[in-house]
MITI-688004 format. One record per residue: residue number from 1; x, y, z of N, C-alpha, C in turn. Coordinates in steps of 0.2 Angstrom, whole numbers, plus 5000, padded with zeros to 4 digits. Atoms other than C-alpha are relative to their C-alpha. Layout:
N
+-----+--------+---------+------+---------+----------+-------+--------+---------+------+
! num ! n_east ! n_north ! n_up ! ca_east ! ca_north ! ca_up ! c_east ! c_north ! c_up !
+-----+--------+---------+------+---------+----------+-------+--------+---------+------+
! NUM !      X !       Y !    Z !       X !        Y !     Z !      X !       Y !    Z !
...
+-----+--------+---------+------+---------+----------+-------+--------+---------+------+
END
This chain:
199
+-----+--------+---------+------+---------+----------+-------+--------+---------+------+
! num ! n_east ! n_north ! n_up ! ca_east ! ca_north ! ca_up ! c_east ! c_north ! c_up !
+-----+--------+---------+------+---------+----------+-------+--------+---------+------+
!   1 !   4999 !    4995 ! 4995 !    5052 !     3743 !  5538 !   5003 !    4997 ! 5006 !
!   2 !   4996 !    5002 ! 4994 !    5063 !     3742 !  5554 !   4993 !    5002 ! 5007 !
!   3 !   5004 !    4999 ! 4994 !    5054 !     3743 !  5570 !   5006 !    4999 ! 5010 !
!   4 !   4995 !    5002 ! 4992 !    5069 !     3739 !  5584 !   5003 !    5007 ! 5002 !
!   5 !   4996 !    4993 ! 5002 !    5075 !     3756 !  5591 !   5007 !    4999 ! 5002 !
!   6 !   4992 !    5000 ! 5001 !    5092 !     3749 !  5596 !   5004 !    4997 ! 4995 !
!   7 !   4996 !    5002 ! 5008 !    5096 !     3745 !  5576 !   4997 !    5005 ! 4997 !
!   8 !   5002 !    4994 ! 5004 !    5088 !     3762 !  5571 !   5004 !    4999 ! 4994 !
!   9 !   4995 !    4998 ! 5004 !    5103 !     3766 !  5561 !   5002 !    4995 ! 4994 !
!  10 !   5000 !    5006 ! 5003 !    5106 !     3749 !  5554 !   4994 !    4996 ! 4996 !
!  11 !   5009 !    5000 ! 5001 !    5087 !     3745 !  5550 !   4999 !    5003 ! 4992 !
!  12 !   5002 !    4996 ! 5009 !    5086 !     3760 !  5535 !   4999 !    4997 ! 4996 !
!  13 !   5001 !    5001 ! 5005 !    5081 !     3755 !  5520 !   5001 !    5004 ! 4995 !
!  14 !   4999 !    4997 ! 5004 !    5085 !     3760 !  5504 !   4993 !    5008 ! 5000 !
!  15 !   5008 !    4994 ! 5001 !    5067 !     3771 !  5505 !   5001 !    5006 ! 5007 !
!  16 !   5001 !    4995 ! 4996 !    5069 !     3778 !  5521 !   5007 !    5005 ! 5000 !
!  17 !   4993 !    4997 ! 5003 !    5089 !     3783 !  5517 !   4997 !    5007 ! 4994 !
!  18 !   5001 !    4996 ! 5005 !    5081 !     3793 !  5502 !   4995 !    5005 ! 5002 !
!  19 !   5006 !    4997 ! 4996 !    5065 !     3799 !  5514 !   5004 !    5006 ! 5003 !
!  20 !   4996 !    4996 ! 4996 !    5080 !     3807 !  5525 !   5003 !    5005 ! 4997 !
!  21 !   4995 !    4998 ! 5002 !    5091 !     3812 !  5511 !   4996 !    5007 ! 4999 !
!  22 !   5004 !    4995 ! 5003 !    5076 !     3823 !  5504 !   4999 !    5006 ! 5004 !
!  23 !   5003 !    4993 ! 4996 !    5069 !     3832 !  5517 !   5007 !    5002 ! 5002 !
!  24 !   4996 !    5000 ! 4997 !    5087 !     3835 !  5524 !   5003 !    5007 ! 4995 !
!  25 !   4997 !    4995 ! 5007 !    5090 !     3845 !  5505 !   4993 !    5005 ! 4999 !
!  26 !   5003 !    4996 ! 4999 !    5073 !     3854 !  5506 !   4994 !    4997 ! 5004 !
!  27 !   5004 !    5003 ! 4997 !    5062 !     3850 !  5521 !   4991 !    5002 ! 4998 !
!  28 !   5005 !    4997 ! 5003 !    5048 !     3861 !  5512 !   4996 !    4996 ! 4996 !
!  29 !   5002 !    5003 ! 5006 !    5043 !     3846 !  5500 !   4991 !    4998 ! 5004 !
!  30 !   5005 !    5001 ! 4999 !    5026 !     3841 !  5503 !   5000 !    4993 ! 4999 !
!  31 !   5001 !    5005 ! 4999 !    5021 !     3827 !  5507 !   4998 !    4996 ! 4991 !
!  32 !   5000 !    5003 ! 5006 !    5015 !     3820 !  5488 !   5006 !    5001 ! 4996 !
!  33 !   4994 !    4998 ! 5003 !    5031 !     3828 !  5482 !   5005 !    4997 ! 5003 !
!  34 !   4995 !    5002 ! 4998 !    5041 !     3818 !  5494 !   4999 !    4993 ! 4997 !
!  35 !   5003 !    5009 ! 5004 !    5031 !     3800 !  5488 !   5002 !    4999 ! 4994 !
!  36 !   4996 !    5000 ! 5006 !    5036 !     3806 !  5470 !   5006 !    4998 ! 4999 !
!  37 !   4993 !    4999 ! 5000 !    5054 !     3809 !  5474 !   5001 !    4993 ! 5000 !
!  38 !   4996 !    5006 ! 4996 !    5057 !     3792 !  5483 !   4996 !    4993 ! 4997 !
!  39 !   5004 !    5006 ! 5003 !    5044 !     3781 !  5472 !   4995 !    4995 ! 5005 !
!  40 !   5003 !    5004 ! 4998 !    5033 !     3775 !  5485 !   4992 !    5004 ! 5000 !
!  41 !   5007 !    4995 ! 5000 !    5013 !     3782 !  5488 !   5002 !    5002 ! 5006 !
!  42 !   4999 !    4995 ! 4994 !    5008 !     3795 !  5499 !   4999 !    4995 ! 5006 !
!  43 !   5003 !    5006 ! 4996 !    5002 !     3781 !  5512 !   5006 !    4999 ! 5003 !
!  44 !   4992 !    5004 ! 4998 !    5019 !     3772 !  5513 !   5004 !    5006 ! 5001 !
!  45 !   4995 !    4994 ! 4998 !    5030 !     3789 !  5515 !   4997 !    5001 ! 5005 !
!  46 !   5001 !    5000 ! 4991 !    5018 !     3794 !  5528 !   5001 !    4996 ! 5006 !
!  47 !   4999 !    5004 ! 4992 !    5019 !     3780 !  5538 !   5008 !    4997 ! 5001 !
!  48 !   4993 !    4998 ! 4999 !    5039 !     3781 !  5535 !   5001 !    5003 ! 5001 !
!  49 !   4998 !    4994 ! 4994 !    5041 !     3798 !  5540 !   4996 !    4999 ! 5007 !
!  50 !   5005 !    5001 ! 4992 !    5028 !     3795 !  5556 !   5006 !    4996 ! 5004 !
!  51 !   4994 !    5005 ! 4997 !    5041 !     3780 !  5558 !   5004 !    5002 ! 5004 !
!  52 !   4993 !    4996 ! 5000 !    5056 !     3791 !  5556 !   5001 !    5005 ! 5006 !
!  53 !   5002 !    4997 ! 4994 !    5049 !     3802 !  5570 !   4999 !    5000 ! 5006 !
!  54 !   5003 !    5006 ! 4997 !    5042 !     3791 !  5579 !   5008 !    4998 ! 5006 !
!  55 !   4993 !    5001 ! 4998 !    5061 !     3785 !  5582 !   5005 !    5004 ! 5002 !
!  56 !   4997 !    4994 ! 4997 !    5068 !     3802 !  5586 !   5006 !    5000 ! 4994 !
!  57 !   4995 !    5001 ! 5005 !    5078 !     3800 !  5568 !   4998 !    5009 ! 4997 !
!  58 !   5002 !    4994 ! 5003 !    5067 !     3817 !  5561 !   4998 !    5004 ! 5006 !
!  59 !   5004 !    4993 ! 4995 !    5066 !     3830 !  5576 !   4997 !    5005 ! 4999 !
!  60 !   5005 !    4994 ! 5004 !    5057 !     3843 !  5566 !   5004 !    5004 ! 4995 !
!  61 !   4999 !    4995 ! 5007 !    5059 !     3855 !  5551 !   5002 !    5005 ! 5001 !
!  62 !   4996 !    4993 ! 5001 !    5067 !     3871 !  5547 !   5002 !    5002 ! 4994 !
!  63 !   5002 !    4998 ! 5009 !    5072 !     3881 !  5533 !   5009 !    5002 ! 5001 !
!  64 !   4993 !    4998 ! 5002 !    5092 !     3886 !  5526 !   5002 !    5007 ! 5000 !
!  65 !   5001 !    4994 ! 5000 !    5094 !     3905 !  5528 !   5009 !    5002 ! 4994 !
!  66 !   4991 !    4998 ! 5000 !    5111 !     3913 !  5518 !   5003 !    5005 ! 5003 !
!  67 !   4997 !    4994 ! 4994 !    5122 !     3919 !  5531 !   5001 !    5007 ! 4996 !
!  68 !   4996 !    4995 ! 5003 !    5130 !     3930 !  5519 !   4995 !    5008 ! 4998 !
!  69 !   5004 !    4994 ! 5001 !    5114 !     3941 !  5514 !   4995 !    5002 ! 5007 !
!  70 !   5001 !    4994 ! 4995 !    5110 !     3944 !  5531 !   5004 !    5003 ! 5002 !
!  71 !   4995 !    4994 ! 4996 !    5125 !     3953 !  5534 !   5007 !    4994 ! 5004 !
!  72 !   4999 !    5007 ! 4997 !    5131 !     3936 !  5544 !   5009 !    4997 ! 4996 !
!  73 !   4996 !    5001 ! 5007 !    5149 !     3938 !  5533 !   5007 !    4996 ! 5004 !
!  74 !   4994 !    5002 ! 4994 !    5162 !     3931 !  5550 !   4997 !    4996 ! 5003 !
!  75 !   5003 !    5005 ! 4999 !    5161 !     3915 !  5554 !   5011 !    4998 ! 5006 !
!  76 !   4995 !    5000 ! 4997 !    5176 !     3912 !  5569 !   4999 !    4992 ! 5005 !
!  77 !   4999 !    5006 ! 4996 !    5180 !     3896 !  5579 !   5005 !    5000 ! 5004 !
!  78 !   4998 !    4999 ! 4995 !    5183 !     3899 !  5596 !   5004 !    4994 ! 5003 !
!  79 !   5000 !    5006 ! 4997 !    5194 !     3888 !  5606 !   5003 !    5001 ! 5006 !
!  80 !   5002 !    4997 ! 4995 !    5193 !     3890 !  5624 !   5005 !    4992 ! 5005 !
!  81 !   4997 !    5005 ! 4995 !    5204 !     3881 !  5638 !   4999 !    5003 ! 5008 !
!  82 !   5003 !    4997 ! 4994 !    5199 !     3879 !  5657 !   5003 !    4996 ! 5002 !
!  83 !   4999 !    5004 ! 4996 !    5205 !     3874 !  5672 !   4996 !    4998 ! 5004 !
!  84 !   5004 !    5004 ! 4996 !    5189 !     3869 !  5677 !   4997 !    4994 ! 4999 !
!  85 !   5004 !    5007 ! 5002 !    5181 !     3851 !  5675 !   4994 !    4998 ! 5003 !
!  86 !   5007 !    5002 ! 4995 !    5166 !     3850 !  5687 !   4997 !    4999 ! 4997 !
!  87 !   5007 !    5002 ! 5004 !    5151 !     3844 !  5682 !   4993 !    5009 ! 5001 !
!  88 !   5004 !    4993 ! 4999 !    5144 !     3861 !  5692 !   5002 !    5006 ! 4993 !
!  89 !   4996 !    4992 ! 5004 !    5156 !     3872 !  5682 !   4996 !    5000 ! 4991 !
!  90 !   5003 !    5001 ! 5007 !    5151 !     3864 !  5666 !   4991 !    5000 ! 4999 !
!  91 !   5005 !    4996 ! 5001 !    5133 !     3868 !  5669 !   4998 !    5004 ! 4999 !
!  92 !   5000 !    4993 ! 4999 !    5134 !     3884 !  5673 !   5004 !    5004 ! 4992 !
!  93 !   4996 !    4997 ! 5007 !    5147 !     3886 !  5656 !   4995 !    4999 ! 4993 !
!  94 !   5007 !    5003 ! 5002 !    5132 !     3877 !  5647 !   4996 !    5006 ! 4998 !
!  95 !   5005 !    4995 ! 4998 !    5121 !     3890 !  5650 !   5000 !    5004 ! 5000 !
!  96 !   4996 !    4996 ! 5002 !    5130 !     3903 !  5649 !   5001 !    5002 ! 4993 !
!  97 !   5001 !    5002 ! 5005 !    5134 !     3898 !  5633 !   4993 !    5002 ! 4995 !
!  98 !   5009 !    5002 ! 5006 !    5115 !     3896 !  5625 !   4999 !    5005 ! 5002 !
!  99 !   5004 !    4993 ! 5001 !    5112 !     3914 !  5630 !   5003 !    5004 ! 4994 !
! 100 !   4997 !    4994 ! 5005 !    5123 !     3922 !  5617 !   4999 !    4996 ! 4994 !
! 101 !   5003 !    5004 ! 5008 !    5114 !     3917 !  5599 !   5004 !    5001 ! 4996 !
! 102 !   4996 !    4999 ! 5006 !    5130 !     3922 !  5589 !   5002 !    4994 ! 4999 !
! 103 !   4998 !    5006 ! 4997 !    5137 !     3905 !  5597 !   4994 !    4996 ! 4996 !
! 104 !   5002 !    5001 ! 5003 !    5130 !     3894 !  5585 !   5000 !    4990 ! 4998 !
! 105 !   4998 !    5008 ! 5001 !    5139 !     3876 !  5586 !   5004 !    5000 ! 5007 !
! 106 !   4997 !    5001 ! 4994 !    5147 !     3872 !  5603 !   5001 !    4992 ! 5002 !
! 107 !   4999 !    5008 ! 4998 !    5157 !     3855 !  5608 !   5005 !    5000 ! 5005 !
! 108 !   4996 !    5003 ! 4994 !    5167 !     3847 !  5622 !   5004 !    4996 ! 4995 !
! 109 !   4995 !    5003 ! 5001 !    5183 !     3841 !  5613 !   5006 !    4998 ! 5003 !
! 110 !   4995 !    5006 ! 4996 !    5199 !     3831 !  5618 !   5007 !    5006 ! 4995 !
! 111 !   4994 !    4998 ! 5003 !    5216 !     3837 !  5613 !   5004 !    5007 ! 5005 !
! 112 !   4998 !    4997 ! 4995 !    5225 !     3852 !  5619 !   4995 !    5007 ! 5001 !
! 113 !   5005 !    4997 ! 4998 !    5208 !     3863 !  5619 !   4996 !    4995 ! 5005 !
! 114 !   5007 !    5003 ! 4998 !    5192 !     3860 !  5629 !   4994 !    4999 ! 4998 !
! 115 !   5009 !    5000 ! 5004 !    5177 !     3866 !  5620 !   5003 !    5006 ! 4994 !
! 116 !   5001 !    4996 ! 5004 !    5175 !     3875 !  5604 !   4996 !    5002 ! 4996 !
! 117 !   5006 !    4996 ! 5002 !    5163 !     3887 !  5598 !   5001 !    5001 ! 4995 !
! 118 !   5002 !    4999 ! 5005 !    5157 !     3891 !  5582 !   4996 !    5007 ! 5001 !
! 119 !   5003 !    4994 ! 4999 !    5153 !     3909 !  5582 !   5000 !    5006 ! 4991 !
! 120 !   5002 !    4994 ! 5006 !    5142 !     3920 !  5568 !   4997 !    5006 ! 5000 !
! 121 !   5004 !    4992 ! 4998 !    5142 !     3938 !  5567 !   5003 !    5004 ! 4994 !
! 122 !   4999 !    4994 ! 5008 !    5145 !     3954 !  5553 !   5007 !    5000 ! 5000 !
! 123 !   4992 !    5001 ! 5002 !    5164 !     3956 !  5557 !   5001 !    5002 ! 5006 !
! 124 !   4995 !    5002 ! 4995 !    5177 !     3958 !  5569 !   4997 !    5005 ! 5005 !
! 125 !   5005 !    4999 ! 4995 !    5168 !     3970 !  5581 !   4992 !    4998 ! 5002 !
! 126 !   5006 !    5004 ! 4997 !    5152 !     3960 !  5583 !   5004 !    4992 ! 5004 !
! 127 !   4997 !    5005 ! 4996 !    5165 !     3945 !  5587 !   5004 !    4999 ! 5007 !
! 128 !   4997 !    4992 ! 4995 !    5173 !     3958 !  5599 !   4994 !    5001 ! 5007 !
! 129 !   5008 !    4999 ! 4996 !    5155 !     3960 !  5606 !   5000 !    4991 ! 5004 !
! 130 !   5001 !    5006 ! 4999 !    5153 !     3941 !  5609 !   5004 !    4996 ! 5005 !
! 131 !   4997 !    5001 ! 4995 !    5170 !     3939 !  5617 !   4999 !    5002 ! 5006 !
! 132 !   5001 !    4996 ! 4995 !    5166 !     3951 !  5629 !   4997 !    4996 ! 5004 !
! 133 !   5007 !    5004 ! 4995 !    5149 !     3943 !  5635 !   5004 !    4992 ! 5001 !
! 134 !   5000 !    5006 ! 4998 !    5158 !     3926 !  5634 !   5005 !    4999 ! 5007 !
! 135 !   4997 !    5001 ! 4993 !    5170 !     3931 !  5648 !   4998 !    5002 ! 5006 !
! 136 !   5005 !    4995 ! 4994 !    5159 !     3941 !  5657 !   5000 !    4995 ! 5008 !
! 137 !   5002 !    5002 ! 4995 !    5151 !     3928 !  5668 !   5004 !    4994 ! 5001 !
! 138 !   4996 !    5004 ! 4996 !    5165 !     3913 !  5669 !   5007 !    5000 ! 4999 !
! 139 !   4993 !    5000 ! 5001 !    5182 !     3910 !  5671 !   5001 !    4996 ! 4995 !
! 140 !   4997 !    5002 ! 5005 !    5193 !     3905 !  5656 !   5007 !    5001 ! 5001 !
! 141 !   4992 !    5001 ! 4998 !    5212 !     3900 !  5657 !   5001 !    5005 ! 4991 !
! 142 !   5001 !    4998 ! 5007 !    5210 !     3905 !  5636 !   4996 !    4999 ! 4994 !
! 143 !   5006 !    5000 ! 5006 !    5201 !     3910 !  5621 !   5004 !    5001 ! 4994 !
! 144 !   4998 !    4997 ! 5004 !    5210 !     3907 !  5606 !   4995 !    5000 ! 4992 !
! 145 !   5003 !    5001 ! 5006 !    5200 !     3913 !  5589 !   5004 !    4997 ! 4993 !
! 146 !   4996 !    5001 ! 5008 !    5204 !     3908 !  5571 !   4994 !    5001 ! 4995 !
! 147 !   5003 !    4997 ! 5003 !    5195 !     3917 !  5559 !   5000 !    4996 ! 4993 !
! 148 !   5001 !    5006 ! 5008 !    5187 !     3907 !  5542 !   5002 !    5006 ! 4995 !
! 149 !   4998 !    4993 ! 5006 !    5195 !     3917 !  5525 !   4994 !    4996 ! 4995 !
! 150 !   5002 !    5001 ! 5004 !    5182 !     3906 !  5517 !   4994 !    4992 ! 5002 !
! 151 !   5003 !    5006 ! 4999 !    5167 !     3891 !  5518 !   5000 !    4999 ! 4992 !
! 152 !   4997 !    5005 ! 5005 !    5171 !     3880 !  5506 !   4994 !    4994 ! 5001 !
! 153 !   5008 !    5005 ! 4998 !    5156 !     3867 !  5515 !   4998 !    5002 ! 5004 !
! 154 !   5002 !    4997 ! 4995 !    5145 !     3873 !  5526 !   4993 !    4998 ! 5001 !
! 155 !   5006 !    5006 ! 4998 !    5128 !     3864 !  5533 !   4997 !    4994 ! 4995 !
! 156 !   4998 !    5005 ! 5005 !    5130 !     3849 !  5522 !   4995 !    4995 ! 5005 !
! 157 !   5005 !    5003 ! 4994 !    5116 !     3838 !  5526 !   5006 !    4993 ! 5001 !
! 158 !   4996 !    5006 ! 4997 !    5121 !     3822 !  5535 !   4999 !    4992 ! 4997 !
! 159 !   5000 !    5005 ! 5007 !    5127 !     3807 !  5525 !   4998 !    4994 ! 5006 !
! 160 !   5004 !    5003 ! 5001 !    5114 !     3797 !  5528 !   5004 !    4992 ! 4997 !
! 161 !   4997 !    5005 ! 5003 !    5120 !     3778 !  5524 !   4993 !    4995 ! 4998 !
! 162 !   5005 !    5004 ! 5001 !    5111 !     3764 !  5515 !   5001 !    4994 ! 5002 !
! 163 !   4999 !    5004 ! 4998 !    5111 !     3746 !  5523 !   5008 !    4997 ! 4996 !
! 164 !   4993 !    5006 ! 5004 !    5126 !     3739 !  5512 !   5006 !    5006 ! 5001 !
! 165 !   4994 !    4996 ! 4999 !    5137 !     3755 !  5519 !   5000 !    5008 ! 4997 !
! 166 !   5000 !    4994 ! 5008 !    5135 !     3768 !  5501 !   4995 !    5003 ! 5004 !
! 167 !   5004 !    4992 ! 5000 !    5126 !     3785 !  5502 !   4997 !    4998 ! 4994 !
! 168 !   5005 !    5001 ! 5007 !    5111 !     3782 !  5491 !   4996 !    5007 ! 4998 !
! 169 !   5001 !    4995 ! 5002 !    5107 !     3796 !  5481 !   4990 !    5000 ! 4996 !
! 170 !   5007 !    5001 ! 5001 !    5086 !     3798 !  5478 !   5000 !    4999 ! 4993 !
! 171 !   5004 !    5002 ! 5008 !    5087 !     3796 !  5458 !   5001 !    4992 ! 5001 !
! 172 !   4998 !    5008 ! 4999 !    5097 !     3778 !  5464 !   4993 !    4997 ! 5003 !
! 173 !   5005 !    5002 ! 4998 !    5083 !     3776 !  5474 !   4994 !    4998 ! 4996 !
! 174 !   5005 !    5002 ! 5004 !    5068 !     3777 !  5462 !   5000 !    4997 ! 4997 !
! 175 !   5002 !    5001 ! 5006 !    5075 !     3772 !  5447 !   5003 !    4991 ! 5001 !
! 176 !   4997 !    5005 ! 5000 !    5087 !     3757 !  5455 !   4999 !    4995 ! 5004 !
! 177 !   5001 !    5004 ! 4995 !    5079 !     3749 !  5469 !   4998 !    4995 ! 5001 !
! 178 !   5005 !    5002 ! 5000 !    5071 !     3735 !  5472 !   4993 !    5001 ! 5003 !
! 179 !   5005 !    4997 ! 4994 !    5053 !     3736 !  5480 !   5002 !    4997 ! 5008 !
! 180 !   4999 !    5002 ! 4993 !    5052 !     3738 !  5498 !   4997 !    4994 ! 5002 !
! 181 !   5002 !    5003 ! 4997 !    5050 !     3724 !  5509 !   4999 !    5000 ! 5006 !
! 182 !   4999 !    4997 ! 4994 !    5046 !     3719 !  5526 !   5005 !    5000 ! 5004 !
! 183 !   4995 !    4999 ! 4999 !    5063 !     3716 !  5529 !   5006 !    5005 ! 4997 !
! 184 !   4997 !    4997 ! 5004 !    5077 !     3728 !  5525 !   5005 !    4998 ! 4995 !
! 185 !   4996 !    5002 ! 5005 !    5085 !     3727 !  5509 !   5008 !    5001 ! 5000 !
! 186 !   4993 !    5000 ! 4998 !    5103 !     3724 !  5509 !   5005 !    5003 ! 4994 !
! 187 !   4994 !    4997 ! 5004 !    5111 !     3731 !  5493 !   4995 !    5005 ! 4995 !
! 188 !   5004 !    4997 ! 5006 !    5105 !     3743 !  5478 !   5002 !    4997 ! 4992 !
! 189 !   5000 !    5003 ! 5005 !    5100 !     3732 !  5465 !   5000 !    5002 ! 4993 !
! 190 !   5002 !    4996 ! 5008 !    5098 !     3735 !  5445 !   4992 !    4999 ! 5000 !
! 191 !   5005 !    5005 ! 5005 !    5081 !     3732 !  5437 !   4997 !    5009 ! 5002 !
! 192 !   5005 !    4997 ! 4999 !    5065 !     3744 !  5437 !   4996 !    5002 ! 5007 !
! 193 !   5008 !    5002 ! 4993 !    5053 !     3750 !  5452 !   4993 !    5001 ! 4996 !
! 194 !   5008 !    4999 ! 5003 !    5035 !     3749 !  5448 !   4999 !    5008 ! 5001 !
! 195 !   5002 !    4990 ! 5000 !    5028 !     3769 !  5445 !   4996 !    5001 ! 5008 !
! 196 !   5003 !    4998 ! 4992 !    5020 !     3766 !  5463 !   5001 !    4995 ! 5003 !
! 197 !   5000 !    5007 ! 4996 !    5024 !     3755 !  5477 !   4995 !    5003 ! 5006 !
! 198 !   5006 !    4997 ! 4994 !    5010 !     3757 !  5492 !   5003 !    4995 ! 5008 !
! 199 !   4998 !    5002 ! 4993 !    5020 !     3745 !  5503 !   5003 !    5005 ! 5007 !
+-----+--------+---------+------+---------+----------+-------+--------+---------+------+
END
């Protein structure tokens, strides 16, 4: 197990990589169902996810919804250019921002925009609706949309790496690893794991 929290990322082990990967594809797993998944006892995963926690790596659980069956069918990415930069202006855009929950993903990028939103609604008049409110209360030089004909990927969990670089895959884990140590293991080995590790 790692313990330094400015090598968090570097630290993982093959077990805590598979711990992540898990919950990440159905956060729902129960605790014995997550010990099965990754080959370790309930005891050892607990005290690996408490870890994971613990280090601000698992900020808490949720559940997958599909946009498509709530209605949710327009998915548009806004991109917005301002002549303002202040640190004021940009709080107030902030927050501004986090009142319209259609507004879904929002970033400060580089290029010839300045921020672009991720915005999800039924169709082109609820995105119509959302413009509206997003010019309401600040100034904007321009808002241009570009509309998705299609998600091809879309909340894809986050590739997770294993100490030697690879995305270890939780069958790789159970069936390839060696046992955990108290150091982290450096590559995924061949051989067996024992039917239960409690380290």
């Amino acid at each position: 197990m790692w313990s330094n929290d400015t090598m968090i990322g570097k630290n993982l082990d093959q077990y805590d990589v598979a711990l992540l990967r898990a919950l990440q594809e159905d956060a729902s797993l129960s605790q014995r169902e997550l010990a099965d998944q990754i080959g370790l006892s309930q005891n050892a995963c607990w005290r690996r996810l408490n870890a994971l926690k613990s280090h601000g790596i698992v900020t808490g659980q949720t559940v997958q919804l599909d946009r498509e069956k709530l209605g949710l069918k327009l998915i548009v990415f806004a991109m917005i250019r301002t002549r303002h930069h202040s640190t004021e202006w940009l709080k107030v855009f902030r927050r501004h921002v986090s009142t319209i929950e259609e507004i879904v993903d929002f970033y400060r990028i580089g290029g010839d925009y300045d921020y672009l939103l991720k915005v999800v609604v039924e169709d082109i008049a609820g995105y119509d609706a959302v413009y509206q409110r997003l010019i309401d209360k600040v100034e904007l030089d321009s808002v241009t949309a570009y509309f998705a004909m299609e998600a091809i990927l879309e909340a894809r969990p986050l590739p997770v790496m294993a100490p030697s670089g690879h995305i270890v895959s939780n069958c790789n884990v159970t069936k390839n690893c060696p046992p955990p140590t108290d150091a982290p293991a450096m590559a995924v080995l061949p051989g067996s794991l024992p039917s239960r590790n409690t380290r």
